[in-house]
C-alpha positions as CSV (number, residue, x, y, z in Angstrom):
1,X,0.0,0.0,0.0
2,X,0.6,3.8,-0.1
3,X,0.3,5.9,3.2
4,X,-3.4,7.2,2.7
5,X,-2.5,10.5,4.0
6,X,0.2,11.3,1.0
7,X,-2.2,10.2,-1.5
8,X,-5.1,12.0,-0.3
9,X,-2.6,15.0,-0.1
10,X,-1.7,14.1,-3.9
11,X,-4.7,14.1,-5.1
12,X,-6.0,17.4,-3.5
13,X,-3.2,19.4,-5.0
14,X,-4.4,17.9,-8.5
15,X,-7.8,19.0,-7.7
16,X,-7.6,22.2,-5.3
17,X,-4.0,22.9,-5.3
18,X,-4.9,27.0,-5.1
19,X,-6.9,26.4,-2.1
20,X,-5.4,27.6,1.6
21,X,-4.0,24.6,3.3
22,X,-2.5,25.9,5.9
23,X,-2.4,29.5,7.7
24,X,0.5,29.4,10.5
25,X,1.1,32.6,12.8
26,X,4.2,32.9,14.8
27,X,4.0,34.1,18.4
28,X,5.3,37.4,17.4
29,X,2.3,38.2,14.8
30,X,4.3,36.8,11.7
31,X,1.8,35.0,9.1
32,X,2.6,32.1,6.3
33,X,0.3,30.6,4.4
34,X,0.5,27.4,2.3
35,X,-1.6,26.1,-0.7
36,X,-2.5,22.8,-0.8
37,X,0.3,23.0,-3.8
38,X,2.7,24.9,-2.0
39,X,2.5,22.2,0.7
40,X,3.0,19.5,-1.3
41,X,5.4,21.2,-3.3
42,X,7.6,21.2,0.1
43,X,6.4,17.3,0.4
44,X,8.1,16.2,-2.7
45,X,11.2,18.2,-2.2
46,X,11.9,17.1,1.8
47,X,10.8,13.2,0.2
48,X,13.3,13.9,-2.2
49,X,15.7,14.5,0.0
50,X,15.4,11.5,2.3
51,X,15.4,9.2,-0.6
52,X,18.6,10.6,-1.9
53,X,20.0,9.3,1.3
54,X,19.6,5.7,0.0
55,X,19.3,4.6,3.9
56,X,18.4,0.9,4.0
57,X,15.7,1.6,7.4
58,X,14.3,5.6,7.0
59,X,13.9,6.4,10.3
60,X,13.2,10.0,11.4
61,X,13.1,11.5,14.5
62,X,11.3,15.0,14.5
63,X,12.9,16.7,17.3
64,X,12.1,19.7,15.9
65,X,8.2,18.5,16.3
66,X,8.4,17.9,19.5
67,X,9.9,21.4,20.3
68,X,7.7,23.4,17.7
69,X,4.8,21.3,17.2
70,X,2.8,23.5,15.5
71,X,5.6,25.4,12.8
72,X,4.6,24.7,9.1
73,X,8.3,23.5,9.0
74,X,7.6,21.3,11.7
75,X,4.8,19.9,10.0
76,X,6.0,19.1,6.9
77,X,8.2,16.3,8.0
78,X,6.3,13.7,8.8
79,X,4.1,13.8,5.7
80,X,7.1,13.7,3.7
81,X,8.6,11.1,5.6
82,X,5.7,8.9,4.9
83,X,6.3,9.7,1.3
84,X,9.7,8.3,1.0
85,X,8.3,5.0,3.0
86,X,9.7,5.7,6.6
87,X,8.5,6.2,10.1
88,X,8.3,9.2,12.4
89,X,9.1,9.0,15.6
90,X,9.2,12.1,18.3
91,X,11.7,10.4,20.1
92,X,15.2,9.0,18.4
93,X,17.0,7.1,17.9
94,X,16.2,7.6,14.2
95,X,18.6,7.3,10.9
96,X,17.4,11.0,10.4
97,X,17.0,13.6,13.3
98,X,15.2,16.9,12.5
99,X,16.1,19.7,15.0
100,X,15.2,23.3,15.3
101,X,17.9,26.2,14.8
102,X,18.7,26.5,18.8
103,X,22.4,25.3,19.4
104,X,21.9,23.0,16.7
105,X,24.1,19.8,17.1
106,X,24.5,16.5,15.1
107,X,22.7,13.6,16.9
108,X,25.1,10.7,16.7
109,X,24.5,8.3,14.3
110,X,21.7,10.2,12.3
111,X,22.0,12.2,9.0
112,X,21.1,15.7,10.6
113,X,18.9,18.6,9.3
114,X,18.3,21.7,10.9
115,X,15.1,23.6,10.3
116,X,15.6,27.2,10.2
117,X,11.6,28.0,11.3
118,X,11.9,31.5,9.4
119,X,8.6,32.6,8.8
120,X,9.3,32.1,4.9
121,X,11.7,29.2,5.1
122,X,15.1,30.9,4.6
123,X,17.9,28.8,5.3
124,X,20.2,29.0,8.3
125,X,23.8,29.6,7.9
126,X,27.1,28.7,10.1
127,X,26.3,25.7,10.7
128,X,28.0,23.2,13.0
129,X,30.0,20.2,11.4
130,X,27.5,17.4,10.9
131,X,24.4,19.5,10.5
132,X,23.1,20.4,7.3
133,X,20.3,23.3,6.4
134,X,17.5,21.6,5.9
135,X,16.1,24.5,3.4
136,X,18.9,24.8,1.0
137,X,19.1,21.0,1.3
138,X,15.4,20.4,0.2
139,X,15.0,23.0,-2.5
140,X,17.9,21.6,-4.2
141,X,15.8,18.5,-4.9
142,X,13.2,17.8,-7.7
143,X,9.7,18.3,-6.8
144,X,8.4,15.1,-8.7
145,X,6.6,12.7,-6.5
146,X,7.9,9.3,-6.0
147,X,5.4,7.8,-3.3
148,X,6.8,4.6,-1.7
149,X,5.4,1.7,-1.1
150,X,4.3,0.6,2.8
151,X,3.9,-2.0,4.4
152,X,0.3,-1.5,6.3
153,X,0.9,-2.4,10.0
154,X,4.4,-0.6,9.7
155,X,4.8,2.1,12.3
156,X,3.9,5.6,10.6
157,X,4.2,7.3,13.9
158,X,5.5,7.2,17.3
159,X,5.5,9.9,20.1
160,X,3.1,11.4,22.8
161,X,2.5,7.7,23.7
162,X,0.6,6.9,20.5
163,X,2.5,4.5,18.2
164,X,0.4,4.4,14.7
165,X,0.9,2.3,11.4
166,X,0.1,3.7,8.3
167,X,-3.3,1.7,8.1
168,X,-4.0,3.9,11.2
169,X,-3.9,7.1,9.8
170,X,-7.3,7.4,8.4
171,X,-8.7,9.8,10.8
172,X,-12.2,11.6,10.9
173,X,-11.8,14.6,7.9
174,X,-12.3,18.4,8.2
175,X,-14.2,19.7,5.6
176,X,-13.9,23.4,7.6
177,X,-11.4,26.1,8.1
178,X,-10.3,25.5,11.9
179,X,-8.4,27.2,14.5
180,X,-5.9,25.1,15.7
181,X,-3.6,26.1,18.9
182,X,-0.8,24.0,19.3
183,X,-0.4,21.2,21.9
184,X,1.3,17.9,21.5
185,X,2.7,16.9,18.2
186,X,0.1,14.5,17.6
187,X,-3.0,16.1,17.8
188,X,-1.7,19.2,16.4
189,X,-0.4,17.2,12.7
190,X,-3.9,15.5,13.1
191,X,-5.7,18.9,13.2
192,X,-4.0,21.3,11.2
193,X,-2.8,18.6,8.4
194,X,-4.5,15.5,8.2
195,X,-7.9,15.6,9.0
196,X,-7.9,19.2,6.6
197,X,-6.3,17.2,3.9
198,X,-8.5,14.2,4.0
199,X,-12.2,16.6,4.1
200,X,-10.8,18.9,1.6
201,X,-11.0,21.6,4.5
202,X,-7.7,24.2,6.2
203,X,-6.3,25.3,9.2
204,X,-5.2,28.3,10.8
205,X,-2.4,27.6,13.3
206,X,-1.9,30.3,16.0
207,X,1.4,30.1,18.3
208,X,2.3,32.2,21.5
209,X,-0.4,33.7,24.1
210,X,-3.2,36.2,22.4
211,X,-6.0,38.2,24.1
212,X,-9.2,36.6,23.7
213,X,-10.3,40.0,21.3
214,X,-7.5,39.1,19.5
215,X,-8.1,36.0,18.9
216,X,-11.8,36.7,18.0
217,X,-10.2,39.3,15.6
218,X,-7.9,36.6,14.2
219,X,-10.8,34.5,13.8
220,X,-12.9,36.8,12.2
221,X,-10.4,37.6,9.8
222,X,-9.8,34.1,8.5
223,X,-13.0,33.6,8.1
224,X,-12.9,30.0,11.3
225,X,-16.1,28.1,11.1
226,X,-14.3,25.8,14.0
């Protein structure tokens, strides 16, 4: 099989790819938004990447979702992962780690990428021996999709307590535009990805404290129905 969540994210961009995806807002008021294209655009590209790795067991552990749950960055990974036939794990070890950009360091024994989280995905420079930019990295790959094969009752996921295969991740769909507020990694992906992929719906992800009127503002603005 094919992780259901790729190809459902496949065939959106085919048929919506203009449509919002995701909305992210950084705690200090910065705003990103992502078409269903431009999503899978950086799908195919961070895929790319792993594949070009040629690792014999793709296993990645997303640090970096742990720590920033709810960054687009952060969100990308796993989808992608899935893509080039691996699993995602929150905690190592992996044959991949993804980290943030604070005191970046290579985890031993993993091919590391740092993840800049700029608002627009610039790349990080100065980078420590054994730790490559995961932005210049990924946009140096083709944007084709190859979508690997799975096997069904492989893990997809593990973290937060809540190991899942790939026949697992067929969750309830959002056919909506929600507000989502980050909490743990799982929930958040599940919110403001997956379930928005799978009812043809998006998400609006808000980081940091806000005031309740300026959440209602926010909310207003981008048009939430939940």
């Amino acid at each position: 099989m094919t992780n259901p969540v790729v190809v459902a994210l496949h065939r959106a961009a085919r048929s919506r790819g203009s449509a919002p995806l995701l909305t992210w807002y950084g705690a200090d008021g910065a705003r990103t938004e992502l078409s269903v294209r431009s999503f899978t655009n950086w799908v195919d590209k961070t895929a790319n990447l792993l594949l070009d790795l040629d690792l014999d067991d793709l296993v990645v552990a997303g640090l970096v979702s742990r720590e920033h749950p709810g960054h687009w960055m952060s969100l990308i990974w796993p989808l992608a992962t899935w893509q080039a036939g691996g699993s995602y794990v929150l905690d190592g070890p992996g044959t991949v780690a993804v980290i943030g950009p604070e005191s970046p360091a290579a985890v031993p024994g993993a091919v590391t990428f740092a993840c800049s989280l700029h608002p627009l995905g610039l790349g990080l420079r100065d980078l420590p021996s054994g730790v490559l930019d995961f932005t210049s990295e990924a946009l140096a790959r083709p944007d084709a999709p190859i979508i690997m094969p799975v096997e069904p009752d492989a893990i997809a996921w593990a973290g937060d307590d809540r190991p899942l295969t790939h026949a697992q991740l067929d969750i309830a769909p959002q056919a909506g535009r929600v507000l989502v507020r980050p909490q743990d990694a799982w929930h958040t992906l599940a919110d403001a990805v997956i379930a928005p992929i799978l009812g043809g719906g998006s998400s609006v992800v808000v980081e940091g404290k806000r005031s309740g009127d300026d959440l209602n503002r926010l909310i207003a603005s981008e048009r939430i129905t939940g």
